[in-house]
N, C-alpha and C positions, 0 to 999 in steps of 0.2 A: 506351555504357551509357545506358539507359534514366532521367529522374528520377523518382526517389519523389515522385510528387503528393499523396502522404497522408501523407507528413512534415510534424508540425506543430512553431512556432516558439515556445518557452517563454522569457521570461528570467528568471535567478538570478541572484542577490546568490552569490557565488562566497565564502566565509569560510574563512581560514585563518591558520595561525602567522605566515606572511610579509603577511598584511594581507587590504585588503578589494579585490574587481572584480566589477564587473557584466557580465553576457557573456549572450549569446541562444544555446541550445542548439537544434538541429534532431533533432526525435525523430521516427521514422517506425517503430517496434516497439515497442508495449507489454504486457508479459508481467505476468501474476499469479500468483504460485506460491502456491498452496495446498497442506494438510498438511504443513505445516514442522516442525513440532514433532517435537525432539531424541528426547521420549518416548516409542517404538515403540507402547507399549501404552495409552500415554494416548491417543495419536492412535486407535488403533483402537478404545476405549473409546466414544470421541466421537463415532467413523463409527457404529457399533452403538445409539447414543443418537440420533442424527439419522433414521438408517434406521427408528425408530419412527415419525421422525413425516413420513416419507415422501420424503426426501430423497437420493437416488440416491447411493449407492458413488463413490468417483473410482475412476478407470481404476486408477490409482498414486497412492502415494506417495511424494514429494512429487508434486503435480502441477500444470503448468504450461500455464494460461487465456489464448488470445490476444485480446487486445481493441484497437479501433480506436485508434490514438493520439490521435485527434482528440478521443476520453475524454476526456483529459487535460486540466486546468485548474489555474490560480493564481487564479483568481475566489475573491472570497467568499461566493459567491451562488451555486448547483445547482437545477433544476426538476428537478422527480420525479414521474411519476403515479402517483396513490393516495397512501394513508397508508402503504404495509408498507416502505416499506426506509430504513436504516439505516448507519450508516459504522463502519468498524474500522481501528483505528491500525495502519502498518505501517510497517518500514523501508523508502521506496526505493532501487533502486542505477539508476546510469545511467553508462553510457558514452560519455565523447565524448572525440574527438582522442587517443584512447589512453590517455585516464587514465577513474579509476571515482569516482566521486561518492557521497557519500550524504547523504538527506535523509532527509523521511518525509511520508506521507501516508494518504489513507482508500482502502480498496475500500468505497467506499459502494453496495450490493447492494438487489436489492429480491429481500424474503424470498417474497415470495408466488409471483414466477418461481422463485426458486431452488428451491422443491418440486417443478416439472417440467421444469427445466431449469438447470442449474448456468452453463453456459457462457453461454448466453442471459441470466442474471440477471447475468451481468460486463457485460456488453453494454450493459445499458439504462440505466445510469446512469453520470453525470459522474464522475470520480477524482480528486478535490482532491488537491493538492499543495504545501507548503510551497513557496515560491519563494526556498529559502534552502536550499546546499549545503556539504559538508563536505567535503574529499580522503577518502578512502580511507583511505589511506595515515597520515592522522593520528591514526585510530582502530583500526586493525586487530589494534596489539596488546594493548591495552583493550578490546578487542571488547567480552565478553562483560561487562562492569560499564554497556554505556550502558541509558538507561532509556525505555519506551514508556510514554507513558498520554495517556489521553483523556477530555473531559469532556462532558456531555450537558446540553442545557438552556440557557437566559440565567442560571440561578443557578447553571450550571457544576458536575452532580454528576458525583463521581469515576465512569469507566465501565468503564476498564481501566486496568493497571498492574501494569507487571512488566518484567524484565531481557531483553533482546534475546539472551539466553541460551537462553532457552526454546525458540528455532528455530532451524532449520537454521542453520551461518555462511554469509555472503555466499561465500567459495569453494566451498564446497560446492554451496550452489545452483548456483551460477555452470555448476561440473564437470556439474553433471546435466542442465541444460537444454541446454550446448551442445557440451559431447566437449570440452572445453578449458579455457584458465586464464581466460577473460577473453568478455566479453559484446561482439557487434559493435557497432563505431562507430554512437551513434544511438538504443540501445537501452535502455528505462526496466520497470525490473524489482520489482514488490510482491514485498517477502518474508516474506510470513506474517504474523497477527495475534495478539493473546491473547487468552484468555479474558475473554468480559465478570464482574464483579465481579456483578453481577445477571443478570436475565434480558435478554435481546434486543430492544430497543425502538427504534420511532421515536424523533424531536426536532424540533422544529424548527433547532436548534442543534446543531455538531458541532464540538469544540475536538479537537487533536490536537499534542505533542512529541516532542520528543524531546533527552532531557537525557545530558548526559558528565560526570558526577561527577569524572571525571579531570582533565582540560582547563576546567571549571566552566565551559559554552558550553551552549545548548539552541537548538533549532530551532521556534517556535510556529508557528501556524496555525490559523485557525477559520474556517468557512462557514454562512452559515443552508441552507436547505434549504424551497424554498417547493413546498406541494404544487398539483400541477393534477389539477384531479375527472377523474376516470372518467367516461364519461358513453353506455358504450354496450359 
């Protein structure tokens, strides 16, 4: 068997009922599923809202963006060229050693690619990632109560927020992207964003959680975001 050279090596603060571990995951698949939302007709609302301002149809939905793992970051710190993109708070799932994980992070996108290219615009920027995980398993039958929000700016204004309700559940996805109950060993999964509170903007700053009203445990994370000019 051949090795994955493009498996990159993240470490997590492991958090659970039974205590705390630190452990270095190897991820060498990172998937973005977009169009999540449970809402048939809000989703398509939103495609028909976006296609105004020139932003390509997905194939399907849900539909599911593959991007380099090496994406991936626990940094606080992202370079970006130009001013146009921006982060949105997501739940991740990942798989390792046979058990499922979750955390949460940004599909930080640049808007300006994503008008002529969707896929391309997953591509070119970094995907912060909490470096703090959850079991699965300890949330699943509280799923739908835990909370997303995000905040923009050094003065940390509200950007999103709302119940991980809103989109597809982690099995679900799970079923759709791979014919089965479960994601290959290795594998770090976005699933879906909410709606921003405003409109769509840069920051230089991007906070992101993710709180369990249940359990009363959240997952924080923030990154600056420094731009580099354009210059041709």
């Amino acid at each position: 068997m051949k090795t994955d050279t493009s498996a990159i090596t993240l470490s997590f603060d492991l958090i659970s009922s039974t205590g705390f571990e630190r452990a270095q995951f190897s991820i060498g698949e990172a998937v973005i599923a977009g169009w999540t939302g449970r809402d048939a007709e809000a989703v398509e609302k939103h495609i028909r809202e976006l296609e105004k301002l020139g932003i390509q149809r997905p194939a399907s939905t849900p539909i599911f963006y593959r991007v380099a793992a090496a994406r991936l970051t626990t940094a606080g710190q992202i370079q970006v060229v130009g001013e146009k993109s921006s982060g949105e708070v997501e739940v991740i799932l990942i798989q390792q050693s046979g058990q499922l994980w979750v955390g949460v992070g940004s599909d930080h996108t640049d808007r300006e690619v994503e008008t002529y290219g969707v896929t391309v615009s997953k591509q070119v920027c970094d995907k912060p990632v909490a470096p703090v995980l959850w079991p699965y398993d300890e949330v699943a039958e509280h799923w739908d109560q835990i909370i997303l929000r995000s905040y923009t700016g050094n003065k940390r204004e509200l950007y999103q927020e709302g119940p991980v309700a809103k989109m597809l559940p982690p099995t679900d996805l799970i079923a759709r992207y791979t014919d089965s109950d479960k994601l290959s060993d290795g594998t770090l999964m976005f699933g879906g964003t909410l709606a921003t509170l405003g409109e769509i903007q840069p920051s230089e700053r991007f906070e992101l959680e993710l709180v369990d009203p249940v359990l009363d445990r959240r997952i924080t994370h923030g990154y600056d975001i420094r731009t580099l000019p354009i210059l041709g």
